[in-house]
C-alpha positions, -999 to +999 in steps of 0.1 A: -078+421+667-087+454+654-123+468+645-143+443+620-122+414+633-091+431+615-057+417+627-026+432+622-015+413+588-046+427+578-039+467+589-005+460+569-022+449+535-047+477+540-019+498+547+004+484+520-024+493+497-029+529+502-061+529+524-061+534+556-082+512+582-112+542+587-112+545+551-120+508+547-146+510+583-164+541+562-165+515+530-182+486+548-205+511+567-221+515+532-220+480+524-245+472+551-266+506+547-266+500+511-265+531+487-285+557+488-304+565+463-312+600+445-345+615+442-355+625+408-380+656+407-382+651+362-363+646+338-345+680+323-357+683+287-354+713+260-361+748+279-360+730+309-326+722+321-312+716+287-300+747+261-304+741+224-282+763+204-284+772+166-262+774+149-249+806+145-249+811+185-230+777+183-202+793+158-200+819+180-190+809+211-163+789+191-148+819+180-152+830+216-133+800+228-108+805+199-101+841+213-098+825+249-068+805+234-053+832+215-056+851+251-034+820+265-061+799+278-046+760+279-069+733+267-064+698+274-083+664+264-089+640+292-095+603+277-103+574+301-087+546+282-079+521+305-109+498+296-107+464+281-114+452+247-136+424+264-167+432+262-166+444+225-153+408+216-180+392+238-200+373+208-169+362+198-154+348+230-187+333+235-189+313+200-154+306+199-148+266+208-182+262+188-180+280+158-156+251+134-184+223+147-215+249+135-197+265+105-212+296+092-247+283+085-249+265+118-244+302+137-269+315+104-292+288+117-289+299+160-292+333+149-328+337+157-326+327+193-289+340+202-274+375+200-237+359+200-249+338+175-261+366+149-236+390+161-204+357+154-220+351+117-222+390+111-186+392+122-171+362+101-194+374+069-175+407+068-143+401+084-123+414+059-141+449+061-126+457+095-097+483+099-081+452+117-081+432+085-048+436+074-033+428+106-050+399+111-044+388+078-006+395+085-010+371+118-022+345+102+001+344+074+028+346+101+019+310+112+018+297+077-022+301+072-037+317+041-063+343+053-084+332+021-082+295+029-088+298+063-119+317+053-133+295+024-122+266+043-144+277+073-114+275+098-128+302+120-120+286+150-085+292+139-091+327+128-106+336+162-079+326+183-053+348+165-077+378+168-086+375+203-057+353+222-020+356+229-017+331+201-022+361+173-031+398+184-048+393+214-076+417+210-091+406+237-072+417+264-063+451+246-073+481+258-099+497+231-076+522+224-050+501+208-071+485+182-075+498+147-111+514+143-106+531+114-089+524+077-079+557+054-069+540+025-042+511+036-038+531+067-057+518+102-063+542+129-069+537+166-087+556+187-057+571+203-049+584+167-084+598+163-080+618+198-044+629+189-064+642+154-088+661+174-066+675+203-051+692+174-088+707+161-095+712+193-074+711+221-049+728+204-028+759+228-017+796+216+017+779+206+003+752+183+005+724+208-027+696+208-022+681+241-042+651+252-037+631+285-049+594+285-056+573+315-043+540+314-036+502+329-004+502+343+004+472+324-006+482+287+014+518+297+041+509+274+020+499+243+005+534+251+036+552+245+053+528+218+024+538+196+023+573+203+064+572+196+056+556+165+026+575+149+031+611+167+058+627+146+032+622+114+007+633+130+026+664+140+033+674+102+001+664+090-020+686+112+007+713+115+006+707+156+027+688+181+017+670+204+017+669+242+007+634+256+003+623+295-002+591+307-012+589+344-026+552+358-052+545+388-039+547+419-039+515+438-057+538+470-085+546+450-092+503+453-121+495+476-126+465+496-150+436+485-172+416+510-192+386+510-228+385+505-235+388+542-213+421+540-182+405+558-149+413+543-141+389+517-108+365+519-086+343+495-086+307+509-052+323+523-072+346+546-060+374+525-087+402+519-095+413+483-099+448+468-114+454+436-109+488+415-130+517+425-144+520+384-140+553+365-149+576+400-112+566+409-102+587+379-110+618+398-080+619+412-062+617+379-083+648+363-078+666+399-040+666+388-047+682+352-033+714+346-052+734+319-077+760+314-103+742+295-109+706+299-124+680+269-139+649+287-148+619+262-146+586+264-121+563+247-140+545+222-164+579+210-141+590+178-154+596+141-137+596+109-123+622+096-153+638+075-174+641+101-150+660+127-154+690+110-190+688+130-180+675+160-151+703+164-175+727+158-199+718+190-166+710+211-156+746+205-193+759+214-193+741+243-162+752+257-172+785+246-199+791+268-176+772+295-160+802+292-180+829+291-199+815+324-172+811+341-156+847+333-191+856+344-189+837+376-155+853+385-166+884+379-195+884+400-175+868+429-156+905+426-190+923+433-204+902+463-189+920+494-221+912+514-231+952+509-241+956+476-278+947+472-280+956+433-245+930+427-262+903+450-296+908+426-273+908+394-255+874+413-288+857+415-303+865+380-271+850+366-270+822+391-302+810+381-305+819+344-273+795+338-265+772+366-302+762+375-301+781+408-335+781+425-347+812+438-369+803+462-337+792+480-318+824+481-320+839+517-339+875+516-304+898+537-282+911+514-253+899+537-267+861+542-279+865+505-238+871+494-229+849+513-253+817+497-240+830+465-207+830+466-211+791+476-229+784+449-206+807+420-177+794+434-172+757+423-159+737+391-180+745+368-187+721+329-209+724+300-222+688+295-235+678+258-266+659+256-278+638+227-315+632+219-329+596+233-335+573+204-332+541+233-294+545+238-285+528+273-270+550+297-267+580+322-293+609+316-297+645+330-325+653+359-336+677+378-324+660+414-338+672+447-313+677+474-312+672+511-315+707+522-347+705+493-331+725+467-330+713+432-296+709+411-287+697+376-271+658+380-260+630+357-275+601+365-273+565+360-298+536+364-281+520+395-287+557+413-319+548+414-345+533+439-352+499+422-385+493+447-402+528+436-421+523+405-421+561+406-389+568+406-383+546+375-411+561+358-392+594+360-365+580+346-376+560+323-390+596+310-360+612+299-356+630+265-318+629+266-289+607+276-249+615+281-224+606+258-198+620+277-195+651+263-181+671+288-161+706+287-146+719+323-128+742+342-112+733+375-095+769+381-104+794+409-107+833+402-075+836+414-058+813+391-054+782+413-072+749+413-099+734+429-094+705+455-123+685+436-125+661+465-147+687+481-175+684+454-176+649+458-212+631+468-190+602+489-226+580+490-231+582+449-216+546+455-223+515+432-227+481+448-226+454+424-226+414+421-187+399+413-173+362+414-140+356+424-127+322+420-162+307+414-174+327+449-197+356+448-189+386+463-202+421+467-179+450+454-182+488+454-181+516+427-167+548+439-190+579+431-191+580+390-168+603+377-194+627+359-220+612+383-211+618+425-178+626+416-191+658+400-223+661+421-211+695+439-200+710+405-219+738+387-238+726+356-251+734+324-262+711+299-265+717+261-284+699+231-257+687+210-260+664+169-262+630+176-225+631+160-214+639+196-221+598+202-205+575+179-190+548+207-182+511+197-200+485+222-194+456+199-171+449+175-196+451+149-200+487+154-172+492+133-194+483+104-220+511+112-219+542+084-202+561+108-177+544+113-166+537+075-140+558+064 
């Protein structure tokens, strides 16, 4: 038997998965530690931690950013889209073996004292206002049912299935990218479509190429590419830019191991352990193997319609703007610090903590020792994070976060980062101004033209420990370090105000019937 009662058919699966057996030791080690939790000094708020720009400072670092490109900087879009189209159906699901027995006034009626309830009736009252309409109509028509009858005749249980199951479209188990969110006159869009239409705004290169890499399930991979097959070509002549589109999937290695609730490795009934997905922190790896200059980071389901990019390209642009000023900045302050100079070392630390937060109070007083702490600290990853006002959105939110050496640095962070038994520590969050709609720009290059290894700016115990079932058993499984969260804890940061048009996700299907999202 090996360490933690492993045996050797169990070094072979860990083996067989991509981990290796001290990777797996280090992952129950923090099972039975537990995470450790950051320690929020306050929240950062406008002038402190967080830039406002107006607007003419915003249009011009876009036209610094458009000069970058014309220079031959590369942009790319990174889009995590490998997330199920569960939870947005999740009323639905819920309601759907009840709905034909409670009809439309029956759910009117449980409204009041159930969410899935309301959110079922809203659905069924305005189903034929979804971009999706026309599909499902097609679907049901395909199995001899008239979408009008099956509508006035209050067969919604009917209607439900061919949305959500295998039966019909099976919305359910799509990824959110695949499902129309948008209709331009009798034409849907998906998300992936809205993305391709931005890369082009956007993410667009020196030779008229929008390129855009999506991550994705292995197993909706195809349906990824089938649709970009199908719609890309249009796209190319309607926006006057081809298109470059990646796929890259999780790697199986980036899996951690689940363990019972008294933190032992947890089995199948055939002795076999289990390993869950790491969440989006596995993704690092996928972004660590971008090529590009300039990096867009947004999440799948954040698109608008089409008059109200106009907006959001402009901020995009600003924000990669001042990505690049800063970092040219950086580089070229990295040139001056030969551990002599005192003047560059002073001109280092003004820079260093006008824009990336740099304290200081921190900075050693010899010019050599002084260099030295700087060039650590100017030579990272750097991004320019957007941050939308507060109006109660759930999510991560920017801090002021006090290190382990007792520096401060600028941090993402997310509820579960923090200590749930200190009533002060959730005051302080519960006190932020802003919150992150994933609105990040980033560079990954060195000075000299390489890449970073971002593996080295990882916080690798920015872990997540939640509460699974598996087969009607509870288990314990663990989050790698978020990917804008520990991933990035190492990274140099700047975060920007930016419209509340920076956030327009879908959550719930029902979203789609907000004003922003009505073509």
């Amino acid at each position: 038997m090996l360490k933690e009662g492993f045996s050797e058919k169990d070094k072979k699966q860990i083996t067989a998965h991509g981990l290796t057996l001290e990777e797996v030791e280090r992952q129950l080690s923090i099972f039975k530690k537990g995470p450790r939790y950051l320690r929020l000094v306050r929240p950062c708020t406008t002038g402190d931690g967080i830039r406002r720009l107006g607007e003419a400072e915003a249009r011009e670092f876009s036209r610094t950013f458009d000069q970058a490109v014309s220079w031959g900087a590369e942009p790319m879009k990174f889009v995590p889209a490998s997330g199920a189209a569960t939870r947005m159906f999740k009323a639905l699901l819920s309601m759907r073996d009840r709905v034909d027995s409670l009809g439309l006034s029956g759910l009117r009626r449980k409204a009041k004292e159930s969410e899935n309830a309301a959110g079922t009736a809203f659905f069924l009252e305005h189903v034929k206002e979804f971009a999706f309409w026309p599909d499902l109509a097609a679907a049901l028509e395909k199995e001899g049912l008239s979408p009008e009858k099956v509508l006035t005749g209050g067969a919604y249980g009917t209607l439900l299935d061919i949305l959500l199951t295998d039966r019909g479209l099976g919305y359910a188990s799509l990824p959110k990218g695949l499902i129309p969110f948008h209709l331009y006159g009798a034409n849907p869009r998906t998300p992936v479509e809205e993305h391709l239409v931005e890369a082009a705004a956007y993410a667009r290169n020196s030779r008229g190429c929008g390129r855009t890499h999506f991550t994705v399930g292995a197993e909706h991979k195809k349906a990824f590419a089938e649709l970009i097959k199908r719609v890309g070509p249009d796209y190319e002549r309607r926006f006057s830019a081809r298109q470059e589109v990646g796929f890259s999937t999780q790697d199986p290695a980036t899996d951690t191991i689940a363990v019972d609730l008294e933190n032992r490795p947890f089995r199948t009934e055939d002795g076999n352990l289990v390993f869950r997905p790491g969440g989006h922190g596995a993704l690092l790896r996928n972004l660590d193997a971008i090529r590009a200059s300039v990096i867009f980071i947004n999440n799948i389901d954040n698109v608008v319609c089409d008059r109200d990019k106009p907006e959001r390209v402009l901020w995009k642009k600003a924000l990669a703007g001042l990505l690049w000023t800063v970092r040219q900045e950086a580089f070229r302050m990295l040139e001056l610090l030969d551990g002599s100079d005192e003047n560059a070392a002073r001109q280092a630390l003004s820079f260093a903590s006008t824009w990336l937060g740099v304290s200081r109070k921190m900075a050693p007083k010899g010019v050599k020792e002084l260099s030295l702490f700087l060039v650590d600290r100017l030579d990272r990853p750097l991004r320019v994070c957007g941050m939308v006002k507060n109006e109660g959105d759930p999510g991560g939110a920017p801090f002021w976060v006090q290190e382990a050496d007792g520096s401060l640095s600028l941090q993402i962070v997310e509820s579960a980062q923090v200590n749930p038994d200190s009533s002060e520590q959730k005051d302080v969050f519960a006190s932020s101004t802003h919150f992150n709609p994933v609105d990040l720009v980033c560079s990954t290059s060195t000075p000299g033209g390489g890449k970073y290894d971002l593996s080295r700016f990882v916080d690798p115990e920015a872990v997540f420990i939640s509460r699974k079932s598996y087969q009607g058993r509870d288990l314990k499984a663990l989050e790698l370090p978020g990917l804008w969260n520990g991933s990035m804890s190492g990274w140099n940061t700047i975060f920007v105000e930016v419209p509340k048009a920076a956030f327009n996700p879908v959550k719930t299907v029902n979203d789609l019937l907000n004003p922003s999202h009505r073509v």
